[in-house]
Backbone as CSV, one residue per row, in Angstrom:
resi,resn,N_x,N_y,N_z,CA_x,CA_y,CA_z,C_x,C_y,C_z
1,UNK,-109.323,56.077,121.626,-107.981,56.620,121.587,-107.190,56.047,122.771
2,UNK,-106.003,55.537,122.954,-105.412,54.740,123.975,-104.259,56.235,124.361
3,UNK,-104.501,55.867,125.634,-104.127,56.766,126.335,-102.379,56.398,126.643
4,UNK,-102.150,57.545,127.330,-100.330,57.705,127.188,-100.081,56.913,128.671
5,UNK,-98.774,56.307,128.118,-98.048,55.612,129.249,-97.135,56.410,130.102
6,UNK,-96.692,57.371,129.143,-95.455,57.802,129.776,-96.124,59.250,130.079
7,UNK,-95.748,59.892,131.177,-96.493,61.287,131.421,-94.715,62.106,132.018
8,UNK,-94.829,63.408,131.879,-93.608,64.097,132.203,-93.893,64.434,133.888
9,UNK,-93.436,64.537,134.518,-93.026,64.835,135.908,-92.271,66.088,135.990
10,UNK,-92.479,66.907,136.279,-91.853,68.449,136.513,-91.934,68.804,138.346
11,UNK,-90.011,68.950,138.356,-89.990,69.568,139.922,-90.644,70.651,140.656
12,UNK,-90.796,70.789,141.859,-91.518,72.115,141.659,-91.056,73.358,141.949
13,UNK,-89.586,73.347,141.031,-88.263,74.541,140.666,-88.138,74.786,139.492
14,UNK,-89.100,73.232,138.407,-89.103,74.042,137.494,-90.560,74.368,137.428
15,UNK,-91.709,74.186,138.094,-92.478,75.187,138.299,-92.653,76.475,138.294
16,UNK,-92.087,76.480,139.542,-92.060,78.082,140.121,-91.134,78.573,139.530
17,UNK,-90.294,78.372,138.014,-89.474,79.321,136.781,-90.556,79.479,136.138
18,UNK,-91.227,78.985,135.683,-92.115,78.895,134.591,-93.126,79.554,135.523
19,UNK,-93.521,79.313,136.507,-94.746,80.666,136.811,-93.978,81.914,136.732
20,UNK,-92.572,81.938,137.324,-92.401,83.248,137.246,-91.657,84.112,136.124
21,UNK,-91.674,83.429,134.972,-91.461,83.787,133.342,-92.564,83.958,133.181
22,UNK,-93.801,83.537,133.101,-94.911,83.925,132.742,-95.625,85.121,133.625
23,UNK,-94.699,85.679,134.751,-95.341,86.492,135.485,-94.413,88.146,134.789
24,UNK,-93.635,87.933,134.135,-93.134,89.129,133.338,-93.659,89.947,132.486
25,UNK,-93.598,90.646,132.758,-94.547,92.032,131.948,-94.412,92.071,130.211
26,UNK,-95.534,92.028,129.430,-95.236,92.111,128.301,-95.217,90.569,127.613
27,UNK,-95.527,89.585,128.704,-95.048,88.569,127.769,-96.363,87.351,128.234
28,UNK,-96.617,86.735,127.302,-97.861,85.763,127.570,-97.369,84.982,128.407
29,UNK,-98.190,84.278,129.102,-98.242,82.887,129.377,-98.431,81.590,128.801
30,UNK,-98.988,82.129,127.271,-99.031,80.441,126.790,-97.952,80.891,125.966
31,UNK,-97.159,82.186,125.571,-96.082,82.180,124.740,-94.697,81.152,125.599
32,UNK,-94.978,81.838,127.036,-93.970,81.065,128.146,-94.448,79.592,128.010
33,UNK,-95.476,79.288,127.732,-95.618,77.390,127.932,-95.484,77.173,126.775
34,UNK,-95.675,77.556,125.312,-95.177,77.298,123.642,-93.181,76.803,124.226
35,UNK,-92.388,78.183,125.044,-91.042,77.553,124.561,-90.743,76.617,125.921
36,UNK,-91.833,76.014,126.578,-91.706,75.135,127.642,-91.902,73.919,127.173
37,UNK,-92.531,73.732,125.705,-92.952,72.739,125.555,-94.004,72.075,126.485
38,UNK,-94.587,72.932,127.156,-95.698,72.587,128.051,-97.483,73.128,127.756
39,UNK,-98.535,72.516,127.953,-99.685,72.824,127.960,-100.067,74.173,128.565
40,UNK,-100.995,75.507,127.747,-101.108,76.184,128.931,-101.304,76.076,129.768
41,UNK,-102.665,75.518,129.800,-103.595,75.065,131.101,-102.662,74.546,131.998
42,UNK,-101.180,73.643,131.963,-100.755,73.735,133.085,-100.281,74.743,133.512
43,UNK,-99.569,75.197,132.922,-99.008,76.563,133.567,-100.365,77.441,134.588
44,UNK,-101.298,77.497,133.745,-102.082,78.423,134.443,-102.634,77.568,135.841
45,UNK,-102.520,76.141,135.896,-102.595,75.476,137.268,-101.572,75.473,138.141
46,UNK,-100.365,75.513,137.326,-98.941,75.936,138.415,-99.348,77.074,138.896
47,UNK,-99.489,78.153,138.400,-100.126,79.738,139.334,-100.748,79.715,139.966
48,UNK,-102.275,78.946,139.718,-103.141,78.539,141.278,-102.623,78.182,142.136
49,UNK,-101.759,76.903,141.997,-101.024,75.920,143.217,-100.242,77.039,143.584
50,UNK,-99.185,78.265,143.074,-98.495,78.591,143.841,-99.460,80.052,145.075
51,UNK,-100.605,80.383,144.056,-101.400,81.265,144.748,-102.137,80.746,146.064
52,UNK,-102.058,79.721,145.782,-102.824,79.056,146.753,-101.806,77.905,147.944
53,UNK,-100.872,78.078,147.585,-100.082,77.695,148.742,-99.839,76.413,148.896
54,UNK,-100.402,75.405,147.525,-99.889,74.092,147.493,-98.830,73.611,146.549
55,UNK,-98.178,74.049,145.744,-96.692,74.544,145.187,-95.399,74.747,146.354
56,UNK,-95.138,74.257,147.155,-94.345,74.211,147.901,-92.951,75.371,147.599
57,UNK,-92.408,75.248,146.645,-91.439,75.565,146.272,-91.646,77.612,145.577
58,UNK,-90.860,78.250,146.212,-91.369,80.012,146.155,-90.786,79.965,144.568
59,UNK,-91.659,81.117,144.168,-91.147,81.359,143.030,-89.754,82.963,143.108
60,UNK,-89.073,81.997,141.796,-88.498,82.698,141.912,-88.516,84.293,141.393
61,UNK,-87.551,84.924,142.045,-86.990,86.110,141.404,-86.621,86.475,139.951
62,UNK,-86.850,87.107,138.675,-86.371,86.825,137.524,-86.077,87.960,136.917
63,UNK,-84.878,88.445,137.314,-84.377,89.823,136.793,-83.885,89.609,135.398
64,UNK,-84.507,90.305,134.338,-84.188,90.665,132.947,-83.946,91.978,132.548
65,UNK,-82.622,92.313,132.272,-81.981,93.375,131.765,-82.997,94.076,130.515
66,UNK,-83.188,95.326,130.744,-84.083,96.487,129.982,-83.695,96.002,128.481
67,UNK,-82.556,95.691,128.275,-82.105,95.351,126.731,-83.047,94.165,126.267
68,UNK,-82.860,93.452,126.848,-83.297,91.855,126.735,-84.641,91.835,126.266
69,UNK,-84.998,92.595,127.515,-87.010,92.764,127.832,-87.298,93.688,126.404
70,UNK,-86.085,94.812,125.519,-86.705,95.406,124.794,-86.891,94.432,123.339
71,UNK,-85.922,93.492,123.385,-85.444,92.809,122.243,-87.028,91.663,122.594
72,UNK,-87.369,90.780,123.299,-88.116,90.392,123.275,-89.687,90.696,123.000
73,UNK,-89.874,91.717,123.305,-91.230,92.546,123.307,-90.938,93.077,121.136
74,UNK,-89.832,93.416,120.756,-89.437,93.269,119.664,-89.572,91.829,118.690
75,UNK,-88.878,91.243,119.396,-89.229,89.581,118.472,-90.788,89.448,118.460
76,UNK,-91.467,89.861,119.949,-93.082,89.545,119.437,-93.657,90.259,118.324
77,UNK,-93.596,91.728,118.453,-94.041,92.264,117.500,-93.594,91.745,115.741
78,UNK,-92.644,91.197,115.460,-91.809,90.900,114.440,-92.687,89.640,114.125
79,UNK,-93.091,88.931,114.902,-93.491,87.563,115.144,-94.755,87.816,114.315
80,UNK,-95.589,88.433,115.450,-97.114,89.327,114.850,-97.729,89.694,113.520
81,UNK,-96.051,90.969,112.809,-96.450,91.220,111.511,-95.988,89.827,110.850
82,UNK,-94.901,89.050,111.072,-94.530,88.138,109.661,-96.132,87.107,109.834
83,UNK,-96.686,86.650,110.884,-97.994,86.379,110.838,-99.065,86.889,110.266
84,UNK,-99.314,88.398,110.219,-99.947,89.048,109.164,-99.870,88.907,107.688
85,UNK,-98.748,88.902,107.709,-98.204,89.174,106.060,-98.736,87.138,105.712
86,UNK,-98.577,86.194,106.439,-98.396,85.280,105.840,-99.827,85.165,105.672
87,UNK,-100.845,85.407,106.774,-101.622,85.342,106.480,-102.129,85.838,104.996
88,UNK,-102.063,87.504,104.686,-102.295,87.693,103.194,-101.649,87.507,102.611
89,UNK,-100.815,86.565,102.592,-99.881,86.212,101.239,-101.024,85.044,100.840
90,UNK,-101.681,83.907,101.776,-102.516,82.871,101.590,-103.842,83.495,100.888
91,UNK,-103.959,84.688,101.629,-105.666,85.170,100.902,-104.978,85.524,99.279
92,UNK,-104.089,86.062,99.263,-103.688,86.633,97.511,-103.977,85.393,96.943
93,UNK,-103.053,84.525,97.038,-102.927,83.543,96.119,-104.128,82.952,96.015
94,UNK,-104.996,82.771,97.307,-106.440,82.180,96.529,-107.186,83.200,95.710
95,UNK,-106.819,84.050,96.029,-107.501,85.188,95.321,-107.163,85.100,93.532
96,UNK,-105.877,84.976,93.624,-105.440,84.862,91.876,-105.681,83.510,91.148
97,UNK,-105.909,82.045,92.376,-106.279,81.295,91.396,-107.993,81.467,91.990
98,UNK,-108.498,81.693,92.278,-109.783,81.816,91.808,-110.045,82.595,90.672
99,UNK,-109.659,83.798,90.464,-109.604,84.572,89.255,-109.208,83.866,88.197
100,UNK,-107.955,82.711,88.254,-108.060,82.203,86.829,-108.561,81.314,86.705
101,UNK,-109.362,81.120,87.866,-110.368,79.622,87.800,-111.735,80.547,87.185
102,UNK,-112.233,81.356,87.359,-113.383,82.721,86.665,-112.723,82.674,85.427
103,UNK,-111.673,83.157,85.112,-111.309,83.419,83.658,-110.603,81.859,82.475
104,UNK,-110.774,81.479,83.240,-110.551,79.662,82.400,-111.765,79.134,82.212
105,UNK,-112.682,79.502,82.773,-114.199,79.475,82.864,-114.978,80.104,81.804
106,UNK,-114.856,81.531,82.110,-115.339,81.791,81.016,-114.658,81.852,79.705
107,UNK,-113.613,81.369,79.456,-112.850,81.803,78.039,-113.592,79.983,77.285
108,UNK,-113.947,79.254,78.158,-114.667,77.835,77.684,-115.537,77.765,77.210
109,UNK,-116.750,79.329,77.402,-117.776,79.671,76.759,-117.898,79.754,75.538
């Protein structure tokens, strides 16, 4: 597999946003690196570096209004069930053509 030429470079301001979006209550860290377009595993190495004092740059402060934080913790859950449901919408349908794959089967008898 040939490896990448081009690699992304991230300041370390937008680091320490992204550790400290992922340090908000209620909300993942790889959900925060999904809309970063970033790897978890980095993120979860930006948190070492800043725990550990080689991240130069403080993280910031990230005040989110009670509305915001309720609407988001909302979109997850919303997120969750339409994931459920899609999931059994996939088991039904194999479910009904297997059944008429059983009953095309036996009506050949």
């Amino acid at each position: 597999m040939a490896r990448r030429k081009h690699y992304n470079f991230y300041t370390d301001e937008f680091k320490a946003t992204a550790v400290a979006l992922s340090k908000i209550d209620n909300i993942r860290a790889k959900d925060v690196a999904e809309a970063l377009c970033i790897h978890p595993i980095m993120l979860y190495r930006w948190r070492m570096e800043i725990r550990n004092g080689t991240l130069m740059s403080k993280p910031k402060q990230i005040n989110i209004d009670p509305k915001t934080s309720t609407e988001l913790k909302r979109l997850k859950e919303l997120e969750r069930e339409h994931n459920l449901l899609k999931e059994e919408h996939e088991l039904l349908k194999k479910a009904i053509q297997h059944s008429l794959e059983q009953k095309k089967k036996s009506s050949n008898l």
